[in-house]
BAFIFI-448476 format. One record per residue (C-alpha): residue in three letters; x, y, z. Coordinates in Angstrom, 1 decimal, padded with zeros to 4 digits. Each point is the difference from the previous one (the first is absolute). Layout:
// BAFIFI-448476
R type     c1     c2     c3
R  ALA      X      Y      Z
...
This chain:
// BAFIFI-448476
R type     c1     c2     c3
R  UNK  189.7  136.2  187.5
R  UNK -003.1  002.2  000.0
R  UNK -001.8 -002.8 -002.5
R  UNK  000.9 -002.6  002.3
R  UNK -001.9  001.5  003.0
R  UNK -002.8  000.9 -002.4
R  UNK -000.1 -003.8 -001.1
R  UNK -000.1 -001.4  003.4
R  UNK -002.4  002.4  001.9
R  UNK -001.9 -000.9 -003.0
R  UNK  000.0 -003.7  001.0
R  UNK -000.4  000.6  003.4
R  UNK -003.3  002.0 -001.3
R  UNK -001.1 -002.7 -002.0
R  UNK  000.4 -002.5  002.7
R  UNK -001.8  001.7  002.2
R  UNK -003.0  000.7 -002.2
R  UNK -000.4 -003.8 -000.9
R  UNK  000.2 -000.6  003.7
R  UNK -003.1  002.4  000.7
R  UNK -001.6 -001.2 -003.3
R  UNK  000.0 -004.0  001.4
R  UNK -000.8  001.4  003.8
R  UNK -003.0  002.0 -001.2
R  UNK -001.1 -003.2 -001.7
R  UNK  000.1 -002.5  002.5
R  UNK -002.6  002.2  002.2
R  UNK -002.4  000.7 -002.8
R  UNK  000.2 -003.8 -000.2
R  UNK -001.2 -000.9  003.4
R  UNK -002.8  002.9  000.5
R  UNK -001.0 -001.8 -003.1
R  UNK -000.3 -003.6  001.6
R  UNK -001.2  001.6  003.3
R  UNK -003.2  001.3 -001.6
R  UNK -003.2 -002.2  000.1
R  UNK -000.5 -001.1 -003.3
R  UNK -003.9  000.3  000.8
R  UNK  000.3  004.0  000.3
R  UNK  002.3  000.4 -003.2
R  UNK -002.1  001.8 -003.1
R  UNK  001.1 -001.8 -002.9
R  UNK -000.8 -003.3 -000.1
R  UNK  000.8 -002.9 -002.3
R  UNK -002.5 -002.4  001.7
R  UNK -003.6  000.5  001.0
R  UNK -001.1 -002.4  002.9
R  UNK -003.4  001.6  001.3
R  UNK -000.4 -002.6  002.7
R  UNK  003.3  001.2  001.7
R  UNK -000.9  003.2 -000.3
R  UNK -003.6  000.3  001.3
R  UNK  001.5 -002.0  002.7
R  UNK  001.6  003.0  001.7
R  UNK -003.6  001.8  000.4
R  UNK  001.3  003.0 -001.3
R  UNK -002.0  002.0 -003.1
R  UNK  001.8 -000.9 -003.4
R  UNK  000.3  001.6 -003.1
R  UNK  001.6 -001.4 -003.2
R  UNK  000.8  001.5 -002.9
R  UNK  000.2 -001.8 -003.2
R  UNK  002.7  002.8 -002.5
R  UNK  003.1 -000.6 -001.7
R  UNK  002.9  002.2 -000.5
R  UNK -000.1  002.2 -002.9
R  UNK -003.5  000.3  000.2
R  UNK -000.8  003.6  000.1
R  UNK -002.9  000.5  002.2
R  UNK  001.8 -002.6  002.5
R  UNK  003.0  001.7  000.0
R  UNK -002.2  002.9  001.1
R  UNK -001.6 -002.2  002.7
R  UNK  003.6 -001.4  001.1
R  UNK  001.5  002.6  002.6
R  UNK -003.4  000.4  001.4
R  UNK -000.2 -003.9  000.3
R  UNK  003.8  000.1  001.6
R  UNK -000.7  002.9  002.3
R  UNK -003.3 -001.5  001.3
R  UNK  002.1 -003.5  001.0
R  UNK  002.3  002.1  001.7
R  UNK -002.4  001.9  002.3
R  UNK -002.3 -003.4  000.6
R  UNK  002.7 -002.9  001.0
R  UNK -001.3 -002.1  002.6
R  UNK -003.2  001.2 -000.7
R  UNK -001.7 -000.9 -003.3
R  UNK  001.9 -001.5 -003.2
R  UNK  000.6  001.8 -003.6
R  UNK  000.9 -002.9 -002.9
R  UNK  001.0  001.1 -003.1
R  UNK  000.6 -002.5 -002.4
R  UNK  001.1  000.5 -003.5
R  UNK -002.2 -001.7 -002.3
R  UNK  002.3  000.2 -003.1
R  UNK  002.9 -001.5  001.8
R  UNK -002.2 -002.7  001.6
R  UNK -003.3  000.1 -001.1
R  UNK -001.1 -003.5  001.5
R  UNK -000.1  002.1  003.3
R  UNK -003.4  001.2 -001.4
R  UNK -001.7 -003.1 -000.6
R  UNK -003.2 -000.3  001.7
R  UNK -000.3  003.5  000.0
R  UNK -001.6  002.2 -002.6
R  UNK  002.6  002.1 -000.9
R  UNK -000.9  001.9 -003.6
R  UNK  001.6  003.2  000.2
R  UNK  002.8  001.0  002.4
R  UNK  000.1  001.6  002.1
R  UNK -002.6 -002.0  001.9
R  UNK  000.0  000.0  003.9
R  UNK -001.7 -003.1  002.5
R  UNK -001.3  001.0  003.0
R  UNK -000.2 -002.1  003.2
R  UNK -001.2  000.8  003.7
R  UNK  002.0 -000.6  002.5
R  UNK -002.5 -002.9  001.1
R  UNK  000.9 -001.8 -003.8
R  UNK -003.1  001.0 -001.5
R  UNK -000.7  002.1 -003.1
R  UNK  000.0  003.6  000.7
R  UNK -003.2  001.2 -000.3
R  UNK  000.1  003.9 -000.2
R  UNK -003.0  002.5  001.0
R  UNK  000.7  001.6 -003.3
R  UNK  001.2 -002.2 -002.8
R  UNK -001.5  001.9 -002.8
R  UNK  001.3  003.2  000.9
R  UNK  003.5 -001.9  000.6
R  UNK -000.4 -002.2 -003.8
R  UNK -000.1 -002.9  002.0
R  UNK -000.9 -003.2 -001.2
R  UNK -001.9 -002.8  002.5
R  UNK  000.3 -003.1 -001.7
R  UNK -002.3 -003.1  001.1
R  UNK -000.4 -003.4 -000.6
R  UNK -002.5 -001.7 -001.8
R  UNK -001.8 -000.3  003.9
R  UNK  000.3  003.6  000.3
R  UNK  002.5 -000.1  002.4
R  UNK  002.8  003.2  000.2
R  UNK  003.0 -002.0 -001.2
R  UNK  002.7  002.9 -000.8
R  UNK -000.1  003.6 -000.1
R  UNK  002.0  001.4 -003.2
R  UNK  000.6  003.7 -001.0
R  UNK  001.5  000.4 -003.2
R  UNK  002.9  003.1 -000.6
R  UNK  001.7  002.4  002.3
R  UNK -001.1  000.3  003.4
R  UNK  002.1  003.3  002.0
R  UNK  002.0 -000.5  003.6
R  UNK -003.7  001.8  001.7
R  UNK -002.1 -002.2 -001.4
R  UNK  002.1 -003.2  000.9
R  UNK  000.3  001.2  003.8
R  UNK -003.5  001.1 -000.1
R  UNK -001.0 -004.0 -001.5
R  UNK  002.1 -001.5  002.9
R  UNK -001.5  001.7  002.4
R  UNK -003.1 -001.2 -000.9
R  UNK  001.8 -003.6 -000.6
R  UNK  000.4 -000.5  003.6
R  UNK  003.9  001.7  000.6
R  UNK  001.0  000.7  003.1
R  UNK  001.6  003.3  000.4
């Protein structure tokens, strides 16, 4: 008798795990869908134009997965997009996975960071050497990107968007 009471409060148990199991995944589900895919940090495509379009400062990171000195840069990356939604855009994209998302960018080594103002031009910052930033130019000499090449911390990313143009 004392088996079949075990048995069935067992099944009852069971029941009511899958039940929370399917529940808790519906929700996840439709925060997911609710979220502006502009403002999510990884990224599987890269359309600039969009994205300058909001007037907000941008940076995007060119990494992959399994890279070591992006993993490093990753939960800086991730709590960065958390604290700026709404007011400038992270992109990471991982170039391994989908490395035509780099093309037309001069991605050698990753990590490698663009950096945008929030008006959709090149960041130009007061003190690129002293930040290994890289001001690349067209044949006119005009400021066509900004590039910095390896890991950049959470300070120095809020301190760059500040000086991008964000809005606090």
């Amino acid at each position: 008798m004392k088996k079949k009471i075990t048995i069935v409060i067992l099944i009852v148990l069971i029941i009511i795990g899958i039940w929370f199991i399917k529940n808790n995944k519906k929700e996840s589900t439709v925060e997911i869908r609710n979220v502006n895919s502009t403002f999510k940090l990884d990224s599987t495509v890269l359309d600039l134009d969009e994205l300058k379009s909001y007037n907000l400062p941008i940076i995007l990171d060119f990494g992959a997965d399994g890279c070591p000195a992006c993993d490093k840069m990753h939960p800086y990356l991730v709590e960065l997009n958390n604290e700026v939604q709404e007011k400038a855009i992270v992109k990471c994209m991982d170039v391994w996975k989908y490395p035509d998302l780099a093309n037309g960018y001069p991605v050698e080594l990753i990590p490698t960071q663009f950096l945008f103002n929030s008006d959709g031009t090149p960041y130009n910052p007061t003190n690129a050497d002293e930040m290994n930033i890289e001001i690349i130019k067209d044949e006119n000499g005009n400021h066509t990107l900004t590039k910095h090449v390896g890991i950049l911390t959470l300070f120095e990313m809020r301190q760059m968007l500040k000086e991008m143009g964000m809005n606090e």
